[in-house]
C-alpha positions as CSV (number, residue, x, y, z in Angstrom):
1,X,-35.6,42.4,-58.5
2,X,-35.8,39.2,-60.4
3,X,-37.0,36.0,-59.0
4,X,-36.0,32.6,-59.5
5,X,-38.7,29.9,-58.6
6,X,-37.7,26.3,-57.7
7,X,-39.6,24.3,-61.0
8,X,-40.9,21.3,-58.2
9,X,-42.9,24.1,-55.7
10,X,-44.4,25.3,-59.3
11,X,-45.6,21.9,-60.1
12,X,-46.7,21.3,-56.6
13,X,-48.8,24.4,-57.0
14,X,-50.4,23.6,-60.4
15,X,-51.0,20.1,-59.4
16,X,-52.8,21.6,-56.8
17,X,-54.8,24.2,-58.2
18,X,-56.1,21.9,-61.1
19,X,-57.3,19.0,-58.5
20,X,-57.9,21.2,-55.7
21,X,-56.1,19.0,-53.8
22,X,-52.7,19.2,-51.8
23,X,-52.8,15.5,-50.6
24,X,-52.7,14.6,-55.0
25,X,-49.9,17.3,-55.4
26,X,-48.1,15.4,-52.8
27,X,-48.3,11.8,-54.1
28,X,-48.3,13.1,-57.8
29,X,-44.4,14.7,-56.8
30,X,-43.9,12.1,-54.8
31,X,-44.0,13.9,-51.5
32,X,-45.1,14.0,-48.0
33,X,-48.2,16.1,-47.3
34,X,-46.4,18.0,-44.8
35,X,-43.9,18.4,-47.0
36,X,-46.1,20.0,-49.8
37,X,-47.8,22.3,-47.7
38,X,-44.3,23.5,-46.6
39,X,-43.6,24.0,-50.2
40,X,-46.3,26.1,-50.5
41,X,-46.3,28.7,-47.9
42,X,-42.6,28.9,-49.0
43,X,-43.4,30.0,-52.6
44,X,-46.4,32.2,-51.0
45,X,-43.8,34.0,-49.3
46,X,-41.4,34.6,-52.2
47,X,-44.6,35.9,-54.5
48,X,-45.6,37.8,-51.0
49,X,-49.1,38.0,-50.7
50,X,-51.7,34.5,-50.3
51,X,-52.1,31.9,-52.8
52,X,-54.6,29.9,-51.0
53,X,-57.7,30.7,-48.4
54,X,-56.5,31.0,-45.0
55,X,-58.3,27.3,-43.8
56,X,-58.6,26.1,-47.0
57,X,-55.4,24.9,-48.0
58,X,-56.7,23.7,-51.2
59,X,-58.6,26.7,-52.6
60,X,-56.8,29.7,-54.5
61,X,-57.0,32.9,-53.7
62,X,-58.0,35.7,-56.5
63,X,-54.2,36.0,-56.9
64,X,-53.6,32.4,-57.2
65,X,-56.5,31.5,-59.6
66,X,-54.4,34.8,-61.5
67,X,-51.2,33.1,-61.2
68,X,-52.0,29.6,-61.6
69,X,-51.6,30.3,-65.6
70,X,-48.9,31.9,-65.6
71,X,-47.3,28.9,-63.1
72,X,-48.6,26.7,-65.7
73,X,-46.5,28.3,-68.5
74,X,-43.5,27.9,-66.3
75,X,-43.6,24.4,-66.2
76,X,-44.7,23.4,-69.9
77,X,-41.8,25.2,-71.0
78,X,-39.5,23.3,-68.2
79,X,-40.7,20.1,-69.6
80,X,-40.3,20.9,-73.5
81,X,-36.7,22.3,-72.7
82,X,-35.8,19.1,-71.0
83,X,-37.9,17.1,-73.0
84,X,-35.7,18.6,-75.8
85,X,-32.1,18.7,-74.1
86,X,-32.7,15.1,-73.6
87,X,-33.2,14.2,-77.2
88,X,-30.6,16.2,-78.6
89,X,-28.3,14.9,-76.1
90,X,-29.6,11.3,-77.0
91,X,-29.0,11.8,-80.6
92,X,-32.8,11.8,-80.8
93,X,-33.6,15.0,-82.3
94,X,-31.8,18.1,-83.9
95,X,-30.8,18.9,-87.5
96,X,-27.4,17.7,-89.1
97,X,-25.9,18.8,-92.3
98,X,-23.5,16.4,-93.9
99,X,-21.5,16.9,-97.5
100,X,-20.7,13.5,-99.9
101,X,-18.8,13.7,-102.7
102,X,-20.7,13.0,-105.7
103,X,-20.0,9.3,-106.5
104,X,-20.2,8.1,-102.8
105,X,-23.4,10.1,-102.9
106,X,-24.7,8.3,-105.4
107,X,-23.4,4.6,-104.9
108,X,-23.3,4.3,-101.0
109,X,-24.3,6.8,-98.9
110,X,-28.3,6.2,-99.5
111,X,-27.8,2.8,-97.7
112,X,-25.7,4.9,-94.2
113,X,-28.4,7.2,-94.5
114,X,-31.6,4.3,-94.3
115,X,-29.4,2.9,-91.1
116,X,-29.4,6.2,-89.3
117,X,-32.5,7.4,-90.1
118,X,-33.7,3.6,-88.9
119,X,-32.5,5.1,-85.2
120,X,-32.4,8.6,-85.2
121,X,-36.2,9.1,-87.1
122,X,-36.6,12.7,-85.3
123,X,-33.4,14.0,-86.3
124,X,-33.2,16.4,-90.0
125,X,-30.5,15.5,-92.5
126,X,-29.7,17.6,-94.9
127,X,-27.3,15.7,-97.6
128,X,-25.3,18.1,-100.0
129,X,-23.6,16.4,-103.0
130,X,-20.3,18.7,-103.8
131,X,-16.7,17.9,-104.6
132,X,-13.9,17.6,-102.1
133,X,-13.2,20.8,-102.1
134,X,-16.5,22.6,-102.0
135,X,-17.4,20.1,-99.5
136,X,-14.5,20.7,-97.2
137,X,-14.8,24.6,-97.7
138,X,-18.8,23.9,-96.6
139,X,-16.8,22.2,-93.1
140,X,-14.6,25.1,-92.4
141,X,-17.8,27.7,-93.0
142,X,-19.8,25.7,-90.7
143,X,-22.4,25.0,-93.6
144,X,-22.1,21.2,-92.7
145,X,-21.5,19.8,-89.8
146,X,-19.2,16.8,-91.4
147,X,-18.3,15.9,-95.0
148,X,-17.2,12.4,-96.3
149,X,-14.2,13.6,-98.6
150,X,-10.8,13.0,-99.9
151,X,-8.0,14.4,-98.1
152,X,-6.1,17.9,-100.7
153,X,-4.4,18.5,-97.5
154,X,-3.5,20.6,-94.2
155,X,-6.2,23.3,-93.2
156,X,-5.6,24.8,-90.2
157,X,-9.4,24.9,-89.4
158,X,-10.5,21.1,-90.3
159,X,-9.7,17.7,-88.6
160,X,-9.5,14.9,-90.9
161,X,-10.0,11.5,-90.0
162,X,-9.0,8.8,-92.7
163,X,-10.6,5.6,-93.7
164,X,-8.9,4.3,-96.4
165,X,-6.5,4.8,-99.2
166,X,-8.1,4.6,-102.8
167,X,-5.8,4.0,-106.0
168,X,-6.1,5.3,-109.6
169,X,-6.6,3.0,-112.7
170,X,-8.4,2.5,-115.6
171,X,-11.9,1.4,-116.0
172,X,-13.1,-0.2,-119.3
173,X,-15.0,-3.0,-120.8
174,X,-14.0,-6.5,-119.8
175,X,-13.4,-7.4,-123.3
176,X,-10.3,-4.4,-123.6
177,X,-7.1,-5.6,-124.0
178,X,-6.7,-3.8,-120.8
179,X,-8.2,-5.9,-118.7
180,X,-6.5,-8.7,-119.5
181,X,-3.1,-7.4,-118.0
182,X,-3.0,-9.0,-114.4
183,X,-4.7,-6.3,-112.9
184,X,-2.1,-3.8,-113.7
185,X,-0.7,-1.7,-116.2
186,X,1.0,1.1,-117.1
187,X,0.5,4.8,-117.6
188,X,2.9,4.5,-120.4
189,X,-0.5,2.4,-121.7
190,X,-2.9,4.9,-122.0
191,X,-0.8,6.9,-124.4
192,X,-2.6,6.1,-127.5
193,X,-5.8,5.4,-125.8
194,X,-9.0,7.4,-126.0
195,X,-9.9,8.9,-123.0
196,X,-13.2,9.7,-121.2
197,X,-12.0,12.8,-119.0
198,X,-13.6,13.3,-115.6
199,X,-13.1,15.1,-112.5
200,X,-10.1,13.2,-111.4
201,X,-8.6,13.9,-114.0
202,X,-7.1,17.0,-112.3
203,X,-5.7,14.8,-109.7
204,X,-3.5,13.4,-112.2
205,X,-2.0,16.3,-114.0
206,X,-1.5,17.5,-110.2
207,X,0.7,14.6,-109.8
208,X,2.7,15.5,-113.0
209,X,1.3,13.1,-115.4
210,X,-1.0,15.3,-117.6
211,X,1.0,14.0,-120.6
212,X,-0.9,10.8,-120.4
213,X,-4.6,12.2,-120.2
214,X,-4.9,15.4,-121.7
215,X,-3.7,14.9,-125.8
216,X,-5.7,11.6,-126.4
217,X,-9.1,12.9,-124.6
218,X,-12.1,12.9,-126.5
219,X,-15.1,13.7,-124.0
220,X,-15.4,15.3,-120.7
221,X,-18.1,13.8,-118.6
222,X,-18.9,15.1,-115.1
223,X,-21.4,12.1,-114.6
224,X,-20.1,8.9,-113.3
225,X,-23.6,7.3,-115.4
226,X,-22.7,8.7,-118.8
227,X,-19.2,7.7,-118.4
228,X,-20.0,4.0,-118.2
229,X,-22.1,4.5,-120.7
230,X,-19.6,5.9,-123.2
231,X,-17.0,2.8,-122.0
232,X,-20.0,0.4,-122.9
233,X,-20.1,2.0,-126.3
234,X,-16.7,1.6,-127.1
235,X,-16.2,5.6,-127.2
236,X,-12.8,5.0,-124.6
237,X,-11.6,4.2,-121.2
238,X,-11.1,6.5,-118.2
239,X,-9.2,6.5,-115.2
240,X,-10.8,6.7,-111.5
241,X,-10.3,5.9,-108.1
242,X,-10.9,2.3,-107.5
243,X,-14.1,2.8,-105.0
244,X,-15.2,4.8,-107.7
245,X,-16.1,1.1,-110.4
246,X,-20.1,0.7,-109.7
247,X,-19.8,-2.7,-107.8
248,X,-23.1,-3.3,-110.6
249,X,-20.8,-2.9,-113.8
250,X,-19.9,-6.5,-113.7
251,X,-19.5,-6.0,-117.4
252,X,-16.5,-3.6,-116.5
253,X,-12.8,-4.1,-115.3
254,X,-10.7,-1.7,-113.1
255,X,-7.0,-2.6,-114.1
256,X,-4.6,-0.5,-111.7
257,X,-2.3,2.0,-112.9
258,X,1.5,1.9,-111.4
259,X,4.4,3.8,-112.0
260,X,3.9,5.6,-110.2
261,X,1.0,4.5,-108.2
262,X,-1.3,7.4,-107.6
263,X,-3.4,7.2,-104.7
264,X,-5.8,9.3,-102.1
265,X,-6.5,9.5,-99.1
266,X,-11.0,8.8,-98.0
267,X,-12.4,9.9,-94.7
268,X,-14.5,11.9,-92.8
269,X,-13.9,15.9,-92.3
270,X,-14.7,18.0,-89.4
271,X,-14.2,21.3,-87.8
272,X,-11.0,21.6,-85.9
273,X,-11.2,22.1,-82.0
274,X,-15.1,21.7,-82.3
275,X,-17.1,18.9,-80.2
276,X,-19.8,17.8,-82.8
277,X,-23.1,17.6,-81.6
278,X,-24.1,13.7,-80.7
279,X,-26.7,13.3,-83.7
280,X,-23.7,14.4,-85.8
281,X,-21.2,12.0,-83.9
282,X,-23.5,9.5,-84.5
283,X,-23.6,10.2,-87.9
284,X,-19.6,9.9,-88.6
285,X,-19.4,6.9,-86.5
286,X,-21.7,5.4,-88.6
287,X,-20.1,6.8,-91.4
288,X,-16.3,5.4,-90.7
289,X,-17.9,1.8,-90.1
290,X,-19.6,1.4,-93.6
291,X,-16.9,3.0,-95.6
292,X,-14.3,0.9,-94.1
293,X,-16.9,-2.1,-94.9
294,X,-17.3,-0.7,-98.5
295,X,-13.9,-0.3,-99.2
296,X,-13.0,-3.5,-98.3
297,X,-16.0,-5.1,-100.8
298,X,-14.1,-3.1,-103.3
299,X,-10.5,-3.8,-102.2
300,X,-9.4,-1.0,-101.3
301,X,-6.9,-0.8,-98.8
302,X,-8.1,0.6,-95.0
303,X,-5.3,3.0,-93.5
304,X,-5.2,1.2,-89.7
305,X,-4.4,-2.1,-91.2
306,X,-0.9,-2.9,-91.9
307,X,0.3,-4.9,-95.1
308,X,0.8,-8.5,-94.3
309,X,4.4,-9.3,-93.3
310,X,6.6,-11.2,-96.3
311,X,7.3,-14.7,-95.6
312,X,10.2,-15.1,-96.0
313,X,11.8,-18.6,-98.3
314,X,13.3,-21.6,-96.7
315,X,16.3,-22.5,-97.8
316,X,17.4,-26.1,-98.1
């Protein structure tokens, strides 16, 4: 028959069998000494047989000085669990797996990492660089516990939370006759243009303008550092999401594209119908604050703030 033994009558015991004294288990558990010695002939009884000398309340019997390892055990392990369930709980300890897709990897997410870490130093984070899609799929296999992506839409097994709404343009040197168009230009634009491809690229043929990218490219780049350094060369321009512009290339422009205006939505992924874990909810909170404060340094529209409202003329 199994027995269950009440953790503060264990205590009381090995408090007692290391001082030899009942009168220190008592104030050390902060109890009477009547009380204590109740405690004990209550967990003598459920062992059934003597823990102490009969008149020396104090002094362990053969079985006792057996037991009063074992007791010990008991208890270590009581105060590690809870030790432990109370970190975890607190956000204090445990490991957390997060995916970032490459260019927020590389520009922004060191700094949300240095914060958390700054509060949460007992807690493992693993970081995985991979693509929206690799990094959603990580998500739904339960490989990461969260992933910072861009929204390729429903999935019956994710939950995603948006954060802003980046737009498509070109990026090139400030000296292109690009950049000198209000901000804004065409796709129409790009026609004779050589292009740098990249990974958005597939974006845009998704969105049924392939004729604009695909017949004037001249390189495919994967790396967001090679590809400004083939635009400072004069090899072409390319076209990314606005976040995407190092906010360090001050010698580059990013002059929006418009009809149409191709956009996508930025947030934070997580597994459907599951309660993360509070190192991990930590984590996104942290992670929605500083991309909404990111994409506003970049200008990029948030997706809980409304447009302002036209004013509208007077008329005399």
């Amino acid at each position: 028959m199994s027995t269950t033994y009440r953790i503060q009558q264990l205590r009381q015991f090995v408090i007692a069998a290391e001082t030899g004294s009942l009168q220190t288990a008592a104030a050390e558990t902060f109890r009477s000494a009547a009380a204590v010695s109740t405690a004990m002939s209550e967990l003598e009884q459920q062992v059934g047989a003597p823990l102490f000398e009969k008149g020396h309340r104090a002094r362990l019997t053969p079985l006792g000085r057996t037991l009063a390892p074992l007791f010990a055990d008991l208890v270590r392990a009581h105060d590690r669990v809870a030790r432990d369930v109370h970190q975890i709980t607190l956000a204090e300890r445990g490991l957390l797996t997060v995916a970032v897709i490459p260019f927020l990897a590389e520009e922004w997410f060191s700094s949300v990492l240095a914060q958390f870490m700054e509060k949460h130093r007992d807690v493992t984070v693993r970081v995985i660089d991979q693509r929206s899609r690799q990094a959603r799929q990580l998500v739904s296999d339960g490989l990461a516990d969260l992933a910072v992506v861009s929204n390729l839409g429903d999935d019956p097994k994710l939950e995603f939370q948006p954060v802003c709404i980046d737009t498509f343009g070109v990026i090139c040197r400030n000296d292109d006759p690009l950049a000198l168009r209000r901000g804004k230009t065409t796709w129409k634009a790009l026609a004779d243009r050589p292009l740098i491809s990249n990974d958005a690229f597939a974006t845009i043929i998704d969105h049924g303008l392939g004729q604009y990218v695909e017949s004037n490219t001249v390189v495919t780049v994967s790396s967001r550092t090679s590809t400004m350094d083939l635009i400072r060369r004069g090899i072409g321009v390319t076209v990314l999401p606005r976040l995407t512009k190092p906010p360090s290339a001050t010698d580059m422009a990013f002059v929006q594209l418009s009809e149409p205006l191709v956009s996508r939505s930025i947030g934070v992924v997580t597994r459907r119908g599951q309660t993360l874990l509070p190192a991990a909810a930590a984590m996104a909170h942290l992670i929605e604050r500083e991309l909404r404060e990111y994409a506003r340094r970049h200008g990029v529209a948030l997706t809980d703030e409304k447009p302002p409202a036209k004013t509208k003329r007077k008329t005399r």
